[in-house]
Each structure stands twice: as C-alpha cells, then as structure tokens.
C-alpha positions in Angstrom: -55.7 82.8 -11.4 -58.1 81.7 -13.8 -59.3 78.0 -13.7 -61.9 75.9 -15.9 -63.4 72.6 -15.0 -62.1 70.1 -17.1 -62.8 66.2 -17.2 -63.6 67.0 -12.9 -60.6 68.6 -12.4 -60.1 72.8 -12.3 -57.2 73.7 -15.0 -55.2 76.6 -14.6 -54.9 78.7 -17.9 -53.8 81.6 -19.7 -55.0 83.1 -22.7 -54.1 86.2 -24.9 -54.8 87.4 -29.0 -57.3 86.7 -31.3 -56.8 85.0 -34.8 -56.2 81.4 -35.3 -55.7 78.7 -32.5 -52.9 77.9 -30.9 -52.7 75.9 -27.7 -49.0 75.4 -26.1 -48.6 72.1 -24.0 -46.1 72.3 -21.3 -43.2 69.8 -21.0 -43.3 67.6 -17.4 -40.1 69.5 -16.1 -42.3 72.4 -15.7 -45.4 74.4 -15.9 -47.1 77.0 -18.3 -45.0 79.5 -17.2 -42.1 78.0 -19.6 -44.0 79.5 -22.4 -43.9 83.3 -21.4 -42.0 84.1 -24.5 -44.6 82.1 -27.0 -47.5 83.3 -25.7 -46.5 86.8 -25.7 -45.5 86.9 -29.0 -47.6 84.4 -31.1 -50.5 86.5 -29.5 -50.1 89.6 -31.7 -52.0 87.3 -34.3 -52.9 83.9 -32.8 -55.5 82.9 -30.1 -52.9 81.8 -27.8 -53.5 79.4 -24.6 -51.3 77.8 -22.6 -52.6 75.6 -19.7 -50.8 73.2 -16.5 -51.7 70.0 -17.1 -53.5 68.5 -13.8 -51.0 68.2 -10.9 -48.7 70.3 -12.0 -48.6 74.4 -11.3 -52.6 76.0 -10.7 -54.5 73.0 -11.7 -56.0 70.0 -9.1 -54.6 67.0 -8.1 -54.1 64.3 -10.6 -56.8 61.8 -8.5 -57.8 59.1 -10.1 -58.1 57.8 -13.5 -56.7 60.2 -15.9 -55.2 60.7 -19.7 -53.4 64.2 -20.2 -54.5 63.8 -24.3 -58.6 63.9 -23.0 -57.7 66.9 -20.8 -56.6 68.8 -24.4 -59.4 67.9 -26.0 -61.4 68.8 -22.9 -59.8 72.1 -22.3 -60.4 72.8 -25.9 -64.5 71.9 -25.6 -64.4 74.3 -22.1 -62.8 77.5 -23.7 -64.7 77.0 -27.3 -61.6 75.9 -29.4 -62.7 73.8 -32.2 -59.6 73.7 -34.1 -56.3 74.3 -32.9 -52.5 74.3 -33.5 -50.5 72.2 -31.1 -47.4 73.5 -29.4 -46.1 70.6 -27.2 -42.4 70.2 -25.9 -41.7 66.8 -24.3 -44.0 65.1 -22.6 -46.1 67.6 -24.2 -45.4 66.7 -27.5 -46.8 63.3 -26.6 -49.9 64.3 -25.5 -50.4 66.8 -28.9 -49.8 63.6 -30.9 -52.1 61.6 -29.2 -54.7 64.4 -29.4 -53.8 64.3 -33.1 -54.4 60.6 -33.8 -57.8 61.3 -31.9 -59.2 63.3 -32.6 -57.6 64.5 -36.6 -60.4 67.0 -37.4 -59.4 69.7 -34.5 -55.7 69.6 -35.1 -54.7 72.0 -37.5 -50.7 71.6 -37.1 -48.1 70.2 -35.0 -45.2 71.7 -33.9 -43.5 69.0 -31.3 -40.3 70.2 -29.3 -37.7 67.9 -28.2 -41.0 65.7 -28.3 -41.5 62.4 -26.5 -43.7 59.7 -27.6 -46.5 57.4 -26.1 -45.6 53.9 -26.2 -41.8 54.5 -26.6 -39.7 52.7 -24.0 -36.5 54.6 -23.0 -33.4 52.5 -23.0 -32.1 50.8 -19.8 -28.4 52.9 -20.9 -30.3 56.4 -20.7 -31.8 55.8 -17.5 -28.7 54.5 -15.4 -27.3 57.6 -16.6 -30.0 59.9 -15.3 -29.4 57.6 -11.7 -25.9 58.1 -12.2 -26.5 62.1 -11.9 -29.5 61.9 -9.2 -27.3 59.5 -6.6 -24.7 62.9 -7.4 -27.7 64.7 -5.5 -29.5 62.8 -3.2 -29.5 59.4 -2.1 -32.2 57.1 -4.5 -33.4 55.4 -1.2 -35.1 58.8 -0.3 -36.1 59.3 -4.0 -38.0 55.8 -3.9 -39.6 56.8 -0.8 -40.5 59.5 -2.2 -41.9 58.3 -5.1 -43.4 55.5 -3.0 -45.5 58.0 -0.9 -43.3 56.5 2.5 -41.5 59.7 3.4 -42.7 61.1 6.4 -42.4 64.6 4.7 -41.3 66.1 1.5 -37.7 68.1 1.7 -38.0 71.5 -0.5 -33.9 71.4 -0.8 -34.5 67.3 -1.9 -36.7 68.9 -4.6 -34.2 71.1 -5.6 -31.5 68.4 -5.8 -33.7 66.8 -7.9 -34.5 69.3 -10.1 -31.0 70.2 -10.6 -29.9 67.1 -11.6 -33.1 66.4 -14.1 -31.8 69.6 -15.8 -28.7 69.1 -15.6 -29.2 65.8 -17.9 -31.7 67.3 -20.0 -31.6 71.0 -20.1 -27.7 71.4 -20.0 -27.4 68.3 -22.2 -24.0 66.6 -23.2 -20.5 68.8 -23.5 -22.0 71.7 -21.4 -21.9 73.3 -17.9 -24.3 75.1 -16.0 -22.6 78.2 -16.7 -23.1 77.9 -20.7 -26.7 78.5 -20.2 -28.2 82.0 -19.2 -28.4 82.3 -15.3 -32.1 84.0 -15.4 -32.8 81.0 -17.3 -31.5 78.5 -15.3 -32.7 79.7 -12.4 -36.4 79.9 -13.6 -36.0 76.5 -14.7 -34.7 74.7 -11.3 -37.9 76.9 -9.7 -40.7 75.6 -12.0 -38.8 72.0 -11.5 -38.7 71.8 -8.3 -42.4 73.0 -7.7 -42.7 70.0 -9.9 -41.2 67.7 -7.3 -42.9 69.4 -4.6 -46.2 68.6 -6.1 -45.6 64.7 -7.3 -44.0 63.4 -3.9 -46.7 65.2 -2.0 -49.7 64.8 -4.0 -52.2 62.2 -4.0 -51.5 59.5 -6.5 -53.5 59.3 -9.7 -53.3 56.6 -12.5 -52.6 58.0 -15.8 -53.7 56.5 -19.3 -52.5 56.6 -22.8 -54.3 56.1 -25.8 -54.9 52.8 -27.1 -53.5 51.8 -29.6 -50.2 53.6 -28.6 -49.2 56.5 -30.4 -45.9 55.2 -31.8 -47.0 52.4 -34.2 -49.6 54.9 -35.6 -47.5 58.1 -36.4 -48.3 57.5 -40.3 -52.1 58.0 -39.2 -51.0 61.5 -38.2 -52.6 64.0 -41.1 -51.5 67.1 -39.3 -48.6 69.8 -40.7 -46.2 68.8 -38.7 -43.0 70.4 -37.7 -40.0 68.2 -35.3 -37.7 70.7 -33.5 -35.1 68.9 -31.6 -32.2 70.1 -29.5 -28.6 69.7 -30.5 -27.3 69.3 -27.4 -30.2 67.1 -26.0 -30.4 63.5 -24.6 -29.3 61.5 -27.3 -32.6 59.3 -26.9 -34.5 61.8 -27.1 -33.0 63.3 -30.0 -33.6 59.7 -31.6 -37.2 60.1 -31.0 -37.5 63.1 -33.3 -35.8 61.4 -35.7 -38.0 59.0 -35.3 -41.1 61.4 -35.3 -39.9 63.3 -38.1 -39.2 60.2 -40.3 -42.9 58.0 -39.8 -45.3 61.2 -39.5 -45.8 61.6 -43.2 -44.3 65.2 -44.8 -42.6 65.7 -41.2 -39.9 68.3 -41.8 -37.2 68.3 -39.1 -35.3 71.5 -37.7 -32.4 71.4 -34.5 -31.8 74.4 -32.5 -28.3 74.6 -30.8 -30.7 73.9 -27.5 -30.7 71.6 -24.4 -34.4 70.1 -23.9 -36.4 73.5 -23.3 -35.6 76.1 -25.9 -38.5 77.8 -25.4 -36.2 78.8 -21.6 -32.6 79.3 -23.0 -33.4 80.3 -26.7 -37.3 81.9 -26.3 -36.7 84.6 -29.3 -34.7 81.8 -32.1 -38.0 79.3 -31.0 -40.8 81.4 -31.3 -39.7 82.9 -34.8 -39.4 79.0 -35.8 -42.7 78.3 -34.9 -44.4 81.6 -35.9 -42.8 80.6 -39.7 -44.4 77.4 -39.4 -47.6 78.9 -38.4 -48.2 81.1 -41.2 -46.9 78.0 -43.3 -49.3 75.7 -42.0 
C-alpha cells in the first residue's frame, strides 16, 4: 500500500507512466480500484494517478472538517504535480470541477463521467425512487440508524443490500436487468460498494465542505478542455446534469456511451479509447 499525507489525513494512491498528467477521481460508489482499466492503459504515455478519496478504500477516516476539491489539489502539491488532467466520474466529477474553478492554472483538461455537480439539488422524484429500490432491500429504519451512527453494529449483508440496490438504480440504469451487465463486472462493483457502506456506517463522522461560491452558477468560469461523457442508460437526473455541464462550461463537447453510471466497470476498453482521444486533443 502506498500512502501520502495529505491536508492530515494519509491517502492511499497508485501511480504508473511518465508523460503528461493525469489524475483519475473515483466516483463515491467505489474506490480507485474502478479505474484498473484507465490507469493501465493511459500509462503507456501519461503520468497516471489514481487515489481513494479520504474514508473510502486505503485512505484515513474522513474526521473533521474536510473538502474532497483541497485534498486534489493537496495530493497534487504531495506527489509534485503541477499541472494535471482530470478524470472524475460522479461525485468525482464534482470535485475535478471545483478543483478547476480553483485553482484554473493546474487543470489542463476535464474529462467528467456521468459527472455530478456541487451546488445541484437532486429532485425530490429521483430520490423517492432510489427509497423505492432500498425499502426492496432493507428496511430504511435500519438505514437511518445507520446513517445516524445508532446501530449497535454494522451488518456486512446490510451493506451488501445496500450496495445492490445503489447499483441497481445507477449502474443497471432504466430498461435493464442485472443480467445485461457483465457478471465479473457486477460483481467487482457490489464489492467496492459495499466496502463503501462498511466504511461510512462505521466510520467516524466528518463534516464535508464545498467550495464557495458553488460550482454550478460558475461553470462558465471553467477555462479547462472539457469533455461531458454521460451514460445512456443512466439516472435521468443525472444525465440532465451533463447536459447541463456540457451546455454552460464554455466549448463543452458532449459524448454518451451506451453505459449505466460507471463505464469505466462495464465498458473499460470503449471509455478509455474516449478519453485517450481527448487527451491527445486537449
């Protein structure tokens, strides 16, 4: 395992190639491990590093005051990386954006992947629906409790449940089963999830920040190449946030894969030929 303090905290970290920058930001459904497929191949002429972002996978605790978009740029300053391409998927691609409209000068492209976005509130619809498949699960009551740090202890096969039915939403999307996905990927994907779980219901409880302003009335600040890769068969919120994304960052271009929420799991090869095209573009 190889750590570097960052901001207090150790961060777990992998790193392969030499060339130009890239840094690949893990969605919150998983852990670095999500990116085998990038790293591997971007490496053969990129600095490649992909990192857990604190609380989740080989890094610390998330204790105390915290913003993930500092940790970048932190992790960055520890391993030497002035400039750098970011890779983020999700809540990932939040954080690269922030990290963009902070600090402009050390982003050299975006590339965000079925991105989210600070300061965007999800619709009241689009989260009954998630409940909807949860309660399918495991009863909310013991996810609140949970949540709430009140459970007495932490059930792995609750964690499962709950990864299961996260993915099942996000990952396996809209007019899909389970069994439309590849099993080796779907089964690496409940693991990482459910370590996820594990980890939030049984770790301390930190506070996280944003930045301020929030990212979404600022996207025509971002100065960045930016590429918006969304997922056909994604949420249909989230889907709207790429749009989104791709309309107010200014020369945005836009590309779906016929995806759930992580291509870089069910489609590595068709994702990392997108973004290594972008690269050399950008």
């Amino acid at each position: 395992m190889t750590t570097v303090a960052v901001n207090g905290v150790q961060i777990g970290y992998d790193e392969a190639g030499s060339g130009p920058a890239v840094v690949l930001v893990h969605a919150s459904l998983g852990d670095r491990r999500m990116w085998d497929h990038q790293i591997q191949t971007l490496a053969t002429d990129h600095r490649v590093i992909r990192y857990d972002c604190r609380g989740v996978g080989e890094s610390g605790d998330a204790i105390g005051e915290y913003a993930h978009h500092e940790d970048l740029l932190g992790l960055m300053d520890a391993l030497q990386v002035e400039r750098a391409a970011l890779i983020g998927c999700s809540m990932g691609g939040a954080y690269s954006v922030e990290v963009a409209l902070a600090a402009p000068d050390r982003v050299t492209a975006l590339a965000l992947v079925c991105s989210g976005l600070t300061g965007h509130e999800w619709p009241p619809e689009m989260i009954a629906r998630a409940q909807e498949l949860i309660a399918r699960e495991l009863p909310l009551e013991r996810v609140r409790a949970y949540y709430g740090r009140t459970a007495d202890r932490v059930d792995p096969a609750d964690a499962t449940a709950m990864a299961r039915a996260q993915l099942r939403f996000m990952m396996i999307g809209e007019g899909r089963q389970v069994e439309d996905l590849d099993p080796d990927a779907w089964k690496s994907a409940v693991e990482m999830c459910r370590e996820v779980f594990v980890r939030e219901w049984s770790g301390p409880a930190g506070t996280e920040r944003q930045l301020v302003p929030p990212a979404k009335g600022r996207l025509g600040e971002v100065t960045a190449p930016t590429l918006v890769i969304g997922g056909g068969y994604d949420v249909p919120e989230i889907r709207a946030v790429s749009d989104l994304l791709a309309a107010d960052i200014p020369g945005a271009r836009r590309l779906d894969l016929p995806t759930g929420h992580l291509p870089s799991m069910e489609s590595p090869a068709a994702l990392t030929d997108v973004l290594r095209s972008f690269l050399t573009d950008a």
